[in-house]
N, C-alpha and C positions, 0 to 999 in steps of 0.2 A: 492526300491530306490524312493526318491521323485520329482516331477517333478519342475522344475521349471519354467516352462514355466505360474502359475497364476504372481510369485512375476515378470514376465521379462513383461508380459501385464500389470501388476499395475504401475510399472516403464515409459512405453511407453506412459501409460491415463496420469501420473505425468506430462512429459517432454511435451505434445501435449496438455497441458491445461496453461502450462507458454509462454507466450507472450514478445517479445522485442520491444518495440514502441517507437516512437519519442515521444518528447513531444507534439507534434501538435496534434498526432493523439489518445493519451492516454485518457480514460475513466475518466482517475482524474487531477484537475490540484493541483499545491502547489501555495500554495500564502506565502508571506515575508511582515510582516508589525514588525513594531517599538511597541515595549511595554517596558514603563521604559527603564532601561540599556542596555536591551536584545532586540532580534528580535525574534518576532511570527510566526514556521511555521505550517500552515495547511493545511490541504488535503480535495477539494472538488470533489466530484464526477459528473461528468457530466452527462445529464439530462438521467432519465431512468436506472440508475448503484445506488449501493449502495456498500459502502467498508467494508467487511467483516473485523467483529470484534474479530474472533475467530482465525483470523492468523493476528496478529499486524503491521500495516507497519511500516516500516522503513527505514530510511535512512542513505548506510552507506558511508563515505568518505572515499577522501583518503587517509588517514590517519590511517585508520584501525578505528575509531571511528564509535560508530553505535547508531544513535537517534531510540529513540519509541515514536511513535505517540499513543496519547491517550485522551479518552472525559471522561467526565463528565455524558452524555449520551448515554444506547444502547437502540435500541429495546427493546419490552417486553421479549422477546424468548433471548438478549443476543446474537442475533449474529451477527448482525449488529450496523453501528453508527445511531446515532440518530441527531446528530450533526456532523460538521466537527471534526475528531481526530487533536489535535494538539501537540506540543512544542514546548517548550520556549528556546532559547537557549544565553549563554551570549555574551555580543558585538552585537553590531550595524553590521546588514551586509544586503545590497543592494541584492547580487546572494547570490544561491546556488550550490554549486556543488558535485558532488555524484553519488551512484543508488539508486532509490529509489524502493523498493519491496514494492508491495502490493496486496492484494488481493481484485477482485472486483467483483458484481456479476449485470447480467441484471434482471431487476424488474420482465421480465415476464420467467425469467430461475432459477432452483433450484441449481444449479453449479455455483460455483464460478472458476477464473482463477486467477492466478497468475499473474502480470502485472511485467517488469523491465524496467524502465524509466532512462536513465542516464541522468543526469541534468548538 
């Protein structure tokens, strides 16, 4: 018989590495600026964090709609941005609202957490 007690500890490091924060207190912020037709959003990470680029953020409404966030540059290694990730999305819009998932990590930590920001 197999034990399952590695898959129920890999499950518990999962759930205790995802985080619910306010916006105030979130590692990244989004920014909303005007381009053309459309509004630009992107994701800055706050000083000392970098947003992993090997688990995409996103952001999804409520609508069931779900944006990806993406750059033009990563790291050399590919696993981080190099730049803020962004999108473009169409219409003019002032807010956003959503959750946004992402994943970020501390400059001086090899682990990354999973961030959920409702906006």
């Amino acid at each position: 018989m197999r034990s399952t007690r590695p898959a129920a500890l890999a499950l518990l490091a999962l759930f205790a590495g995802c985080a619910r924060v306010s916006p105030d207190e979130a590692p990244l912020r989004l920014s909303v600026a005007a381009e053309g037709p459309g509004t630009r959003l992107a994701l800055h990470p706050a000083p000392h964090f970098k947003i992993n680029a090997r688990l995409v953020p996103a952001l999804e409404s409520s609508d069931g709609a779900v944006l990806r966030f993406a750059s033009g540059r990563l790291t050399a290694d590919s696993a981080y941005f190099a730049e803020p990730p962004s999108v473009l999305v169409s219409g003019r819009r002032a807010e956003v609202h959503g959750t946004l998932r992402a994943s970020v990590c501390r400059d001086d930590e090899r682990v990354c957490r999973q961030v959920v920001i409702a906006l």
